[in-house]
PyMOL commands that place a pseudoatom at each C-alpha (Angstrom):
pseudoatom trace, name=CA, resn=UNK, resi=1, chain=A, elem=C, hetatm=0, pos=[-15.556, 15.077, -16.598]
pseudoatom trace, name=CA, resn=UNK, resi=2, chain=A, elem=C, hetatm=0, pos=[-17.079, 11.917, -14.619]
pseudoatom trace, name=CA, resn=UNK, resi=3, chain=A, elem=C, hetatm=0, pos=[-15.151, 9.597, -16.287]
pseudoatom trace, name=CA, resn=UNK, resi=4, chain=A, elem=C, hetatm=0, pos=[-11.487, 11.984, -15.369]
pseudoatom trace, name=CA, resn=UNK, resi=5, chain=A, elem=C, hetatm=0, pos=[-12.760, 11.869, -11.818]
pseudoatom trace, name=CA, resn=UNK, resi=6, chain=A, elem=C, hetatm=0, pos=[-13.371, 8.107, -11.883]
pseudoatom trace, name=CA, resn=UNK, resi=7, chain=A, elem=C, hetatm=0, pos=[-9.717, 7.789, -13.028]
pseudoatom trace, name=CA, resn=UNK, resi=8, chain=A, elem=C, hetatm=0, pos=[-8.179, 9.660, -10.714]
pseudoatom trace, name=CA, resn=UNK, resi=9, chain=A, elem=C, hetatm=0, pos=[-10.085, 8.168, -7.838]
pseudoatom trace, name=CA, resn=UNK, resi=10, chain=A, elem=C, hetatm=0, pos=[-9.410, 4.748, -9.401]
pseudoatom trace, name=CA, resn=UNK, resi=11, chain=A, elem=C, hetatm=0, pos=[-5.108, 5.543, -9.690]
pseudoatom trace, name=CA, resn=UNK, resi=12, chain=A, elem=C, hetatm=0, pos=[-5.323, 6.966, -6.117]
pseudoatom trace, name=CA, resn=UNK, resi=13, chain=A, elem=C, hetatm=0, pos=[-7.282, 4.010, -4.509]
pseudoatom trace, name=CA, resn=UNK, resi=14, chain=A, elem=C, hetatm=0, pos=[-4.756, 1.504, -6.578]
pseudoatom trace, name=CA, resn=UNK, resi=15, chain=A, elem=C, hetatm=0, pos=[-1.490, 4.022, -5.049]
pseudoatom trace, name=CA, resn=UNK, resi=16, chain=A, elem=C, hetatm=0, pos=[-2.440, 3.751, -1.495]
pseudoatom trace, name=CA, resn=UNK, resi=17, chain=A, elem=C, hetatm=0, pos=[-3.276, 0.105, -1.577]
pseudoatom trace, name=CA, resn=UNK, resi=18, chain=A, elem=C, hetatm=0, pos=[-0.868, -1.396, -3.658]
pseudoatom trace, name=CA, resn=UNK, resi=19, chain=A, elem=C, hetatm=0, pos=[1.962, 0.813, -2.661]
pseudoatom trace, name=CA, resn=UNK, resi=20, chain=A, elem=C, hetatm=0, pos=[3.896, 0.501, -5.954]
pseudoatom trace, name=CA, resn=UNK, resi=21, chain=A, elem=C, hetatm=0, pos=[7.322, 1.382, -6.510]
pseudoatom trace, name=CA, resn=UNK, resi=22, chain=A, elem=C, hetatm=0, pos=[6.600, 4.123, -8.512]
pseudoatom trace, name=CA, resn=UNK, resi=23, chain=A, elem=C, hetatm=0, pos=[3.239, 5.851, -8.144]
pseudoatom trace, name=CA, resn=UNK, resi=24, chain=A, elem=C, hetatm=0, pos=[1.044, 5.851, -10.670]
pseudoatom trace, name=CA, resn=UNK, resi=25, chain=A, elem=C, hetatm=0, pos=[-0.147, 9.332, -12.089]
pseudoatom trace, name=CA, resn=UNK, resi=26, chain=A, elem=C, hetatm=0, pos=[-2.163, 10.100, -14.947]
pseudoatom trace, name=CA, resn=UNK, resi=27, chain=A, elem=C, hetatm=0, pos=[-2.117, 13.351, -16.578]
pseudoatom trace, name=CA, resn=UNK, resi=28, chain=A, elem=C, hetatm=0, pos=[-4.901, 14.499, -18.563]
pseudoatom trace, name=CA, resn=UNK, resi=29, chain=A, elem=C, hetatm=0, pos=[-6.361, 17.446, -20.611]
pseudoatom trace, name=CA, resn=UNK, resi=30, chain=A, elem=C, hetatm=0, pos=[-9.250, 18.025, -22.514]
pseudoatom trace, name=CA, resn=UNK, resi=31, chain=A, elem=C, hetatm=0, pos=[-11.133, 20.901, -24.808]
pseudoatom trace, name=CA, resn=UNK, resi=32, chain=A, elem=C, hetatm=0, pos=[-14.287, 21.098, -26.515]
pseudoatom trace, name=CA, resn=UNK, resi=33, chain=A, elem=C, hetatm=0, pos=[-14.329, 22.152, -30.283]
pseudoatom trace, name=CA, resn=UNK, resi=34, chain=A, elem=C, hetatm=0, pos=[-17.620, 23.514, -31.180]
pseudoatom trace, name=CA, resn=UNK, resi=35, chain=A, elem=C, hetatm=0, pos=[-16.423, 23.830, -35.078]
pseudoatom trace, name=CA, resn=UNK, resi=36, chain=A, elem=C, hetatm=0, pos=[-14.371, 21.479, -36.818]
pseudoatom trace, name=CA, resn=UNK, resi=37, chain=A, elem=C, hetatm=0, pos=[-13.876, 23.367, -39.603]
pseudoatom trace, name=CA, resn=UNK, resi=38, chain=A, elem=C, hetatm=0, pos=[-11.546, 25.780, -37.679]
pseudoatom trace, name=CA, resn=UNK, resi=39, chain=A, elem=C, hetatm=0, pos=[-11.346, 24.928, -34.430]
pseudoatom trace, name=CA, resn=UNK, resi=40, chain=A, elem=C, hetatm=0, pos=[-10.098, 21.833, -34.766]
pseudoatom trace, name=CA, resn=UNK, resi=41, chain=A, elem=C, hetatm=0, pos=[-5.817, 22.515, -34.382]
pseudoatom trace, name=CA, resn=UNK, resi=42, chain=A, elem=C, hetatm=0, pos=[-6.831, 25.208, -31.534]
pseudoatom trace, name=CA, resn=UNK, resi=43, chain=A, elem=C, hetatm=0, pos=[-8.729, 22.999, -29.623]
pseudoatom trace, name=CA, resn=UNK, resi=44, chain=A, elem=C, hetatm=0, pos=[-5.819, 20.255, -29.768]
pseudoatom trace, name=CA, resn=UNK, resi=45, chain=A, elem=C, hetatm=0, pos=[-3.572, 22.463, -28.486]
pseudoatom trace, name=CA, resn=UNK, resi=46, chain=A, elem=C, hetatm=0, pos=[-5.449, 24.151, -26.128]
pseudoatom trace, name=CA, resn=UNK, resi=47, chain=A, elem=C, hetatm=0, pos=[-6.181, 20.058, -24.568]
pseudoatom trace, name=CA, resn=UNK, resi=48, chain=A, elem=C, hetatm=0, pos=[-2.385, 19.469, -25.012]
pseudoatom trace, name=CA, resn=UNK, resi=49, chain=A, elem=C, hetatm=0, pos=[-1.678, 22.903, -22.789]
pseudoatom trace, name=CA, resn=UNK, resi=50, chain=A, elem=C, hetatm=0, pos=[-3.949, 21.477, -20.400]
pseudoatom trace, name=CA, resn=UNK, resi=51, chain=A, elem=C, hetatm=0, pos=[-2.083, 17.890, -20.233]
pseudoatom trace, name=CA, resn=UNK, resi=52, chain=A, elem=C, hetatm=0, pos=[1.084, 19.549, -19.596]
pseudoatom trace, name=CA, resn=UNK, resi=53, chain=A, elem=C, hetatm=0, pos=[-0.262, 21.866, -16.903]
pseudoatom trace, name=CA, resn=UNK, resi=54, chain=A, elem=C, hetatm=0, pos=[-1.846, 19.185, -15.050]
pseudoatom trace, name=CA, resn=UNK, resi=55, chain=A, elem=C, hetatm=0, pos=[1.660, 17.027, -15.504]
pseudoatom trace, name=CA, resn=UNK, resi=56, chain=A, elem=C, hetatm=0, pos=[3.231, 20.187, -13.572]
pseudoatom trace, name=CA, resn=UNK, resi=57, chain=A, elem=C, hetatm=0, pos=[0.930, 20.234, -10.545]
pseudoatom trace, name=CA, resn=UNK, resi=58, chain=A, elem=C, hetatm=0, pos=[1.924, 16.514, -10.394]
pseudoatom trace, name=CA, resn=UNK, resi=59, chain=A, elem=C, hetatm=0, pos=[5.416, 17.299, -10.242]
pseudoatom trace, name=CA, resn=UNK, resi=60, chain=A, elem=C, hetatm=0, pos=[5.071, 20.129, -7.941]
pseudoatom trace, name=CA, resn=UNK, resi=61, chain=A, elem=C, hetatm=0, pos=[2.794, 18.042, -5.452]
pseudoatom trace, name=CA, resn=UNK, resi=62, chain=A, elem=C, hetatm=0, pos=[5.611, 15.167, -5.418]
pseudoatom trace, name=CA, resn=UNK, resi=63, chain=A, elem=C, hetatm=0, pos=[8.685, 17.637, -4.685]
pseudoatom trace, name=CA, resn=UNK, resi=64, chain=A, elem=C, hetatm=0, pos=[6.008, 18.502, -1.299]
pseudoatom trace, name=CA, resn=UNK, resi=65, chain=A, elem=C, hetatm=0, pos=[5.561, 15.136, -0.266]
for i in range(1, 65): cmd.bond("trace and resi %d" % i, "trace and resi %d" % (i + 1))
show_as sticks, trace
zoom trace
């Protein structure tokens, strides 16, 4: 979870002083799988739910500002 919070700090820091264009944003999602065996595909797309969940926030957040 450090290493998503470094990220985003990292993109926002870069946004505010470079002032791109276009900002950038990364989306991200993650799961843990505790058994590989038959967790595996459920974990995926539980991390992949996650992703585009996150990507939505984004979007909504832009449309405010």
């Amino acid at each position: 979870m450090k290493a998503i919070e470094l990220m985003m700090k990292k993109s926002q820091e870069y946004n505010e002083k470079e002032k791109p264009p276009v900002k950038l944003q990364i989306a991200h999602g993650f799961a843990v799988c505790t058994d590989t065996s038959t967790e595996l595909e459920k974990t995926e797309l539980l991390a992949d739910q996650r992703m585009y969940e996150c990507k939505r926030k984004m979007k909504e957040a832009d449309k405010k500002s």
